[in-house]
C-alpha positions in Angstrom: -64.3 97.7 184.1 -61.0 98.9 183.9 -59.9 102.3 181.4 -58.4 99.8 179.0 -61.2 97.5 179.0 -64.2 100.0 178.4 -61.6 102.0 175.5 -61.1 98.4 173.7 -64.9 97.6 173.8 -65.7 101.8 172.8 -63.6 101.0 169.8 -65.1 97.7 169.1 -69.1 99.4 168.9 -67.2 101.8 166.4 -66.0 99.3 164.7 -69.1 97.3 164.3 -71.6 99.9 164.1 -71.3 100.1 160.1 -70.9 97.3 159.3 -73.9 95.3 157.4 -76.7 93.8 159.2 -75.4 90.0 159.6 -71.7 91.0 160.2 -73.0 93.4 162.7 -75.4 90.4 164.9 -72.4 88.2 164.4 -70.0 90.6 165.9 -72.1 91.6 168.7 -72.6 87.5 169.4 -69.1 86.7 169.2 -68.0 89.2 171.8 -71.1 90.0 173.9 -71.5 86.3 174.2 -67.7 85.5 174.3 -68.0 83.9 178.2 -70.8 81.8 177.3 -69.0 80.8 174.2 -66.0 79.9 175.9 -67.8 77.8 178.5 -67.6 80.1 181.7 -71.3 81.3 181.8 -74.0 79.7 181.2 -75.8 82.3 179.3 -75.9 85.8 178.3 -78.7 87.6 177.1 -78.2 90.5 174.4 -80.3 92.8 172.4 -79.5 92.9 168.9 -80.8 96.4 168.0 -79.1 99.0 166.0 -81.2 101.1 163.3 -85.1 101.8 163.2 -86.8 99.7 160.2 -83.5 97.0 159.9 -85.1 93.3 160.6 -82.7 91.9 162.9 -85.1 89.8 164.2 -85.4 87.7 160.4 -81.8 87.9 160.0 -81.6 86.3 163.9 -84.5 83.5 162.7 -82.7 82.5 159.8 -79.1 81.8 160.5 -78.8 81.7 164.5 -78.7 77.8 164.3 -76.1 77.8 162.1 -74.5 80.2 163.7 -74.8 79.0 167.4 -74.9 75.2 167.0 -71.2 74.6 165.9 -70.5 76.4 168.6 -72.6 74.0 171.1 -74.8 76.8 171.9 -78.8 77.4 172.0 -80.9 80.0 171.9 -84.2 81.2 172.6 -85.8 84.4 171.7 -87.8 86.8 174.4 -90.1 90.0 174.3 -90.9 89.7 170.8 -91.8 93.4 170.7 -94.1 94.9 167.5 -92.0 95.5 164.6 -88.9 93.3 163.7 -85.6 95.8 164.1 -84.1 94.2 167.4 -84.1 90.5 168.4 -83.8 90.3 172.2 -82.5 86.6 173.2 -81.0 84.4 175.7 -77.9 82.3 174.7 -77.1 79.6 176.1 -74.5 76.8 177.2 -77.4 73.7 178.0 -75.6 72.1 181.1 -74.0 74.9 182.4 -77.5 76.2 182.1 -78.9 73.0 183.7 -76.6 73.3 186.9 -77.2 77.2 187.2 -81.1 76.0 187.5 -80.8 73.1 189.4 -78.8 74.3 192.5 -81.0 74.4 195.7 -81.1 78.1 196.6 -82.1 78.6 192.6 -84.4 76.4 192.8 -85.9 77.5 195.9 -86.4 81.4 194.1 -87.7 79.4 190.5 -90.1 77.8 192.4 -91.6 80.6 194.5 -92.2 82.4 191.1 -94.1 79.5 189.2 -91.2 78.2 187.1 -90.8 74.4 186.7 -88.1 72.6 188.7 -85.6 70.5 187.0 -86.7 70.9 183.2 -84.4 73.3 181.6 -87.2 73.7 178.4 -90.0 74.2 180.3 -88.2 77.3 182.8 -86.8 78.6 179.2 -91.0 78.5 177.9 -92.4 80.4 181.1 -89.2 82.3 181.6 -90.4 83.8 178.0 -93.9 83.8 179.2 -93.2 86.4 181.9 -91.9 88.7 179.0 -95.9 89.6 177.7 -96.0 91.1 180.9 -92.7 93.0 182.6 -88.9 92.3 182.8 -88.6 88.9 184.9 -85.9 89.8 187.1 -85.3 86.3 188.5 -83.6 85.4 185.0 -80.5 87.0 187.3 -80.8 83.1 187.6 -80.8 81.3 184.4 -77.6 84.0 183.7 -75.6 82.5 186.2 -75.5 85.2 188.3 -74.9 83.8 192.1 -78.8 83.0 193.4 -77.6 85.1 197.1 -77.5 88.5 194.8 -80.5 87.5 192.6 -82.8 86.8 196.0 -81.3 90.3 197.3 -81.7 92.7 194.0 -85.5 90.4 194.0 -86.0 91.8 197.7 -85.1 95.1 196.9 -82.8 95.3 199.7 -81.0 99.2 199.7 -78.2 100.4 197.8 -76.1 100.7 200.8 -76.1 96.3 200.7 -74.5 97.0 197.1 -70.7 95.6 197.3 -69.0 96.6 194.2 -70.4 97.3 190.7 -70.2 95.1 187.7 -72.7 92.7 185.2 -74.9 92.5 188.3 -75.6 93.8 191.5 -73.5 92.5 194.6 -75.3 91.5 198.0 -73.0 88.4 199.1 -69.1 88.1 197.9 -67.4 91.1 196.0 -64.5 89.1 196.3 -65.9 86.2 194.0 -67.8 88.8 192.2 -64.8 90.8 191.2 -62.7 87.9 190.0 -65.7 86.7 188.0 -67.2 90.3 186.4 -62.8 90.3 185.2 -63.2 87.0 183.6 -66.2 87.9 181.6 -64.9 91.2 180.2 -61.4 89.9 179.6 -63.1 87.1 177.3 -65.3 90.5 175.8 -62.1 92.4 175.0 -60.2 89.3 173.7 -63.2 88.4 171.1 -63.6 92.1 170.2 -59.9 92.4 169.7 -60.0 89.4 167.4 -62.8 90.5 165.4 -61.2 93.7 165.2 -58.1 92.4 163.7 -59.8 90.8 161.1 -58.5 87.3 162.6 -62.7 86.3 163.7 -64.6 85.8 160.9 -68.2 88.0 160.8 
């Protein structure tokens, strides 16, 4: 992330940290999930958590539908944790989700792990299965992240393999990687901006 970048986004969680408790979800949705929202990942996962005894998770229940599905979008909640003061879920575009799924080398790591092939509902039910007992880290798959770097973070190949930092870690092309970790946080800083300016609605 460039200097720019990471001040803009510093700014925006100062912005939003006071705000009340549905402004605050719906600004951390609109930004955090800005490249889903615009179409250009297939889903993004985010932890709606801010203050100890505030039920986010209600708040999430009750309005994400109307939230999300003008804006085409899904949702499904994971590791529903004791208490109610964060809401940890997976956002998602439905085809673009589909396709991320469906390609052969994802398919070939879903399988090995027990998931369902070709049924985007039934991967999102044991996907949130695997949540009772640990962090799945094959959902590096169902958030589009290339399947080459999901197989080698799920090897636990050395750090020296890492080719440049960003939303995941790089085993295959940095190149690609690069161009696509920019994308993401320009959409980010462009939502965050927005919201900022008062000209996004939260």
């Amino acid at each position: 992330m460039t200097e720019k970048n990471a001040d803009i986004i510093r700014k925006f969680m100062d912005y939003i940290k006071e705000a009340d408790t549905e402004s605050f979800i719906r600004g951390m949705l609109y930004c955090f999930c800005a490249p889903t929202i615009k179409g250009i990942k297939a889903s993004t996962l985010i932890n709606f958590r801010r203050r100890k005894g505030e039920n986010i998770r209600e708040l999430w229940r009750l309005h994400a539908d109307e939230w999300l599905e003008p804006l085409g979008l899904e949702w499904i909640l994971l590791g529903e944790y004791s208490g109610g003061d964060n809401a940890l879920v997976l956002v998602y575009r439905r085809g673009l989700l589909a396709k991320a799924l469906g390609c052969d080398k994802a398919c070939h790591i879903l399988k090995s792990r027990g998931y369902p092939l070709h049924d985007v509902d039934a991967c999102l039910e044991c996907l949130k299965g695997k949540f009772c007992y640990g962090f799945p880290h094959e959902i590096g798959i169902f958030l589009d992240y290339p399947p080459d770097d999901v197989k080698g973070f799920l090897e636990d190949r050395g750090a020296e393999n890492l080719a440049c930092p960003g939303y995941w870690k790089v085993y295959g092309n940095p190149d690609e990687a690069r161009r696509i970790f920019s994308e993401y946080r320009k959409a980010e800083c462009e939502a965050a901006l927005l919201i900022m300016a008062g000209r996004a609605a939260i």
